[in-house]
C-alpha positions as YAML, in Angstrom:
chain: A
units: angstrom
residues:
- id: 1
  name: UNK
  ca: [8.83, -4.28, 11.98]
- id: 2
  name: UNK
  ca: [12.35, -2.88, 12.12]
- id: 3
  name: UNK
  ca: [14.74, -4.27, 10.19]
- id: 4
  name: UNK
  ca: [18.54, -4.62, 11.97]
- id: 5
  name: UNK
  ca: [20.73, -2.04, 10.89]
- id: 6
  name: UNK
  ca: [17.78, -0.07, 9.41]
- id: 7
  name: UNK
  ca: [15.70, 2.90, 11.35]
- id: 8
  name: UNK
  ca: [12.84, 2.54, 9.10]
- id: 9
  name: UNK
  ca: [10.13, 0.22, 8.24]
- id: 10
  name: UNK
  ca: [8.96, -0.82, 5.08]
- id: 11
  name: UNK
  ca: [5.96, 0.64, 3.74]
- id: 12
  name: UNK
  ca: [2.59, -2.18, 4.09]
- id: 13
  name: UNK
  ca: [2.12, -2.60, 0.65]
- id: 14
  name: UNK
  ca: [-1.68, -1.82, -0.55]
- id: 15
  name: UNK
  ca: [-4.73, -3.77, -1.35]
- id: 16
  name: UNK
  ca: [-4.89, -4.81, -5.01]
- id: 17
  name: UNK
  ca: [-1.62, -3.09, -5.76]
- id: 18
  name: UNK
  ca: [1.92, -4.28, -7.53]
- id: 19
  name: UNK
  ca: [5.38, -3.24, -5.54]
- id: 20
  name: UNK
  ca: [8.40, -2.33, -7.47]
- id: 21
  name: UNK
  ca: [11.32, -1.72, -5.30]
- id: 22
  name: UNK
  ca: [13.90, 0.43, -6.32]
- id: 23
  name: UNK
  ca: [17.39, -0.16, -5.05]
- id: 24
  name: UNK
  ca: [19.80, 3.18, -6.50]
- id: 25
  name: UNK
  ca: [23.11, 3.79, -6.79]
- id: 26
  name: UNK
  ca: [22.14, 7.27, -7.71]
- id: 27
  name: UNK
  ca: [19.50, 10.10, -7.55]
- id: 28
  name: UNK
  ca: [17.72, 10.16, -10.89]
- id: 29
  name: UNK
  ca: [15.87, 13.50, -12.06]
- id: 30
  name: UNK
  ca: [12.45, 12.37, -12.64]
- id: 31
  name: UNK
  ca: [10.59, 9.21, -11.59]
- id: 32
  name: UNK
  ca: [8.94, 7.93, -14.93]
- id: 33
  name: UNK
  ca: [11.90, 7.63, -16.33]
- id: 34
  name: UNK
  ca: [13.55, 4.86, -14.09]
- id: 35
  name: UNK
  ca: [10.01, 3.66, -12.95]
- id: 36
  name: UNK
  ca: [9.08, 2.50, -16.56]
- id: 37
  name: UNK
  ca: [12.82, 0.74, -17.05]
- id: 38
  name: UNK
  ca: [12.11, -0.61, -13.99]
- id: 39
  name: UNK
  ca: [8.63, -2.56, -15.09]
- id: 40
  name: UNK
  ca: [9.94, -3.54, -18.41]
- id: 41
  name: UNK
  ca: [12.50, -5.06, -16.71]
- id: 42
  name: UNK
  ca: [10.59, -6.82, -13.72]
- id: 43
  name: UNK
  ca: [8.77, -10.05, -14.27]
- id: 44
  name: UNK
  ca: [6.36, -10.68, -11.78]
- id: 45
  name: UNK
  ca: [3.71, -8.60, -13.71]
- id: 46
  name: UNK
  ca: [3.41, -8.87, -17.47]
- id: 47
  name: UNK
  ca: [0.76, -6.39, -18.03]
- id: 48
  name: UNK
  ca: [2.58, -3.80, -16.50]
- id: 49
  name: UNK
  ca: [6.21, -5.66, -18.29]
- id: 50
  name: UNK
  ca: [4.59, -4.73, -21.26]
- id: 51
  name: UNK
  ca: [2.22, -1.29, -20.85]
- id: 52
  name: UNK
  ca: [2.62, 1.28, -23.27]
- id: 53
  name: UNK
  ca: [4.15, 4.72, -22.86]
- id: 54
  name: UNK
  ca: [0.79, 6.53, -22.70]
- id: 55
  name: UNK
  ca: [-0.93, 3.58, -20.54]
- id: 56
  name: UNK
  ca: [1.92, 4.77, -18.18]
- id: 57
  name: UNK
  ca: [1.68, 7.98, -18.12]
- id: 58
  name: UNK
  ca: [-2.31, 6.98, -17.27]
- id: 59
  name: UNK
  ca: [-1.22, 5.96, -13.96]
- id: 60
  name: UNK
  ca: [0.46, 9.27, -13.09]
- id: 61
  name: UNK
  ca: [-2.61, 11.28, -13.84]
- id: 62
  name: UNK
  ca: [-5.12, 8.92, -12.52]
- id: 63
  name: UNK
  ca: [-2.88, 8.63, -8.95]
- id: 64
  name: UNK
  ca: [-2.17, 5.04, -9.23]
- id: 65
  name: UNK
  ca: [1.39, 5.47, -8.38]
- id: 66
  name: UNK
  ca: [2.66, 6.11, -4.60]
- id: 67
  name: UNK
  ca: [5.42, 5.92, -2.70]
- id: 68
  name: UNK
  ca: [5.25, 5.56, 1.15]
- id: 69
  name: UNK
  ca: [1.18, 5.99, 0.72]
- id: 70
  name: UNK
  ca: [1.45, 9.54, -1.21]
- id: 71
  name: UNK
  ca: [0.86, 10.21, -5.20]
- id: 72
  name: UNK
  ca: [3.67, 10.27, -6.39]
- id: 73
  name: UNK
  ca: [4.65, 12.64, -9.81]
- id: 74
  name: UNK
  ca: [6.49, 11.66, -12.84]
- id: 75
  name: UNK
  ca: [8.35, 14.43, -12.34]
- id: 76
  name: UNK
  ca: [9.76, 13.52, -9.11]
- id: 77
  name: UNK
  ca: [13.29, 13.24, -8.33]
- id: 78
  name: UNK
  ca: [14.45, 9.73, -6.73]
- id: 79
  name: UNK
  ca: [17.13, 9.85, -3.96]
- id: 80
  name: UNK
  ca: [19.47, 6.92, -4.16]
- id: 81
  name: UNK
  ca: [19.11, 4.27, -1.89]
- id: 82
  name: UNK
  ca: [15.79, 1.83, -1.50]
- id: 83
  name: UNK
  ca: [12.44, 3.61, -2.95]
- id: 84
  name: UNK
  ca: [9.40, 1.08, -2.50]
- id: 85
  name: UNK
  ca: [6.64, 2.30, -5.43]
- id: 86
  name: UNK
  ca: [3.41, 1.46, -5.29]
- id: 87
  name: UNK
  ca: [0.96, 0.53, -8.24]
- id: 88
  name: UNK
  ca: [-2.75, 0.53, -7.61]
- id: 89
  name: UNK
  ca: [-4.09, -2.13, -9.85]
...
């Protein structure tokens, strides 16, 4: 499914998973950083609205975070633009 004007698709999103989408007017150093803004700010999810610092930081080491289907790393850099994360539930 292309999207006009776009020459990618968008990611499927996973089984049993919650999708935060990114949309940056910047690059950002590392990923945890803007992710966890990101879900305190969102409110389709409250349990993730409201996880703590080291439930977060969980998900990194468990691999419950991707982006386009790979683990992704807190210390990632983000491009700006649209980044689609993934959260395995």
């Amino acid at each position: 499914m292309l999207l006009s004007g776009m020459s990618y698709k968008i990611p499927e999103i996973p089984e049993n998973s919650f999708r935060i989408t990114l949309d940056l007017e910047q690059s950002y150093p590392r990923l945890d950083t803007i992710l966890f803004e990101a879900l305190q700010s969102q409110n389709e999810n409250d349990d993730l609205k409201s996880i703590s610092k080291i439930q977060f930081k969980k998900l990194f080491t468990e691999k419950r975070v991707q982006i386009k289907g790979q683990n992704a790393k807190a210390k990632s850099p983000v491009n700006s633009g649209t980044t689609y994360i993934d959260i395995l539930l």
